[in-house]
N, C-alpha and C positions, 0 to 999 in steps of 0.2 A: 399479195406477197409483200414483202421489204423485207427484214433481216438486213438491212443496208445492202437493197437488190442482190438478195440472196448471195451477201458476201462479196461483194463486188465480182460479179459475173458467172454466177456459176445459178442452174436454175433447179427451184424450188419442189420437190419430188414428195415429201412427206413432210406431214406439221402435225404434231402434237403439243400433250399435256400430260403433268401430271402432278399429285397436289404431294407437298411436301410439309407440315408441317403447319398447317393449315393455310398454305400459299402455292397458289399456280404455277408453277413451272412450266415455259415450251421447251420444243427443242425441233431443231430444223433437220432434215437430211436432205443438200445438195448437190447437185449433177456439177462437177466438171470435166473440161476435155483434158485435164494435166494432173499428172502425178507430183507431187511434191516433193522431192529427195532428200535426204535428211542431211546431207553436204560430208558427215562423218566417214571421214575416211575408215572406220576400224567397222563399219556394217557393209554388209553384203552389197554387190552392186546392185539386184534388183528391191534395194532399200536407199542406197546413197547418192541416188541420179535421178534428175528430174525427168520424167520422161511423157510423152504424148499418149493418154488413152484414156478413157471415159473411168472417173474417180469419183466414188460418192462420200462426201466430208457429211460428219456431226457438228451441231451449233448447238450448244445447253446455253438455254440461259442462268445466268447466276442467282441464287437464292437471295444473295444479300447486297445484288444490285441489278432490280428489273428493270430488263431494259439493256441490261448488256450481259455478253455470248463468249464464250469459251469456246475453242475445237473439242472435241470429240475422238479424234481422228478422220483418217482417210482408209478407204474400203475398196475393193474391185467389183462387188456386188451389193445392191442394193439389202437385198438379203442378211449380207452379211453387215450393213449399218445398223441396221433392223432388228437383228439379235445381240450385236454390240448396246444400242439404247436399253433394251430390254433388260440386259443383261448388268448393267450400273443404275440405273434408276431406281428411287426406292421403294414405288409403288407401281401400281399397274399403269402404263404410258395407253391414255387415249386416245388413238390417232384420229386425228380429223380430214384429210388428206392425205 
């Protein structure tokens, strides 16, 4: 693993690839125990409060600088990371874990 220890604490559930233009691309999906609240007063509470329960974030890496990661977002089910990556990626994602 790394992703800079999967994001500084959060751990390491699925790792892919996928080629983009004739270059690699990863992309992480990690486990944490916290929700991240978006702080905006004008969204919903179960969007704008940080709150305690198993969250699985997206890491892309960036095309036009390997080696460093973007969020993705945050998800309530792994599932649901899973079909998010799928679903922006521009090629078929290989998962290797």
């Amino acid at each position: 693993m790394n992703l800079h220890d999967a994001k500084n604490g959060g751990k390491e559930i699925r790792r892919g690839h996928w080629t983009y233009n004739g270059q690699m691309l990863r992309v992480w999906i990690t486990l944490y125990d916290y929700y991240i609240g978006s702080q905006d007063k004008d969204d919903p509470p179960e969007f704008r409060f940080d709150r305690k329960e198993p969250t699985y974030y997206i890491w892309f890496e960036q095309g036009s600088k390997t080696g460093s990661q973007v969020g993705g977002g945050q998800f309530s089910s792994l599932e649901a990371a899973i079909f998010q990556v799928d679903k922006v990626s521009p090629s078929k994602v290989n998962w290797e874990v």
